[in-house]
N, C-alpha and C positions, 0 to 999 in steps of 0.2 A: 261978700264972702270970697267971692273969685281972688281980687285984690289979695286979701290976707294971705291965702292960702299960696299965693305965687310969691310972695314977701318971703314966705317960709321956705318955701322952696328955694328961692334963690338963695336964703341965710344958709342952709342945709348945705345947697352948695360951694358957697364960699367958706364955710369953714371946713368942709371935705378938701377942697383944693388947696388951704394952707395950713391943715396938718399934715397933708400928703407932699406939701413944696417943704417941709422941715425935716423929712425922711433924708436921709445920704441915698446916694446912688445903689449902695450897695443892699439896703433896708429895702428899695423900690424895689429893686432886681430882685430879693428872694418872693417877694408877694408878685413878682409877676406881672411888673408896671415898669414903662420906661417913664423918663422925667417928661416926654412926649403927649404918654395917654394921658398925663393927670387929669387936662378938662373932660377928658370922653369917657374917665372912669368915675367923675364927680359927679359928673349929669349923669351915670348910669343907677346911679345912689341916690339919688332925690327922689 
């Protein structure tokens, strides 16, 4: 179950960091994200 559940996680994450790399700069900036934090706010979200 470990396996699965880390599978999921990791998908969770990668599709958080490439709906978040499709944002404009200016899209990041009003939520308060540079194009920087994207992995440290994707893993924040799994």
């Amino acid at each position: 179950m470990n396996l699965i559940r880390n599978y999921r996680n990791w998908r969770r994450y990668m599709e958080t960091v490439s709906e978040l790399r499709q944002l404009s700069n200016r899209e990041l900036s009003d939520l308060g994200i540079s194009r920087g934090d994207i992995p440290y706010v994707a893993r924040k979200s799994s």
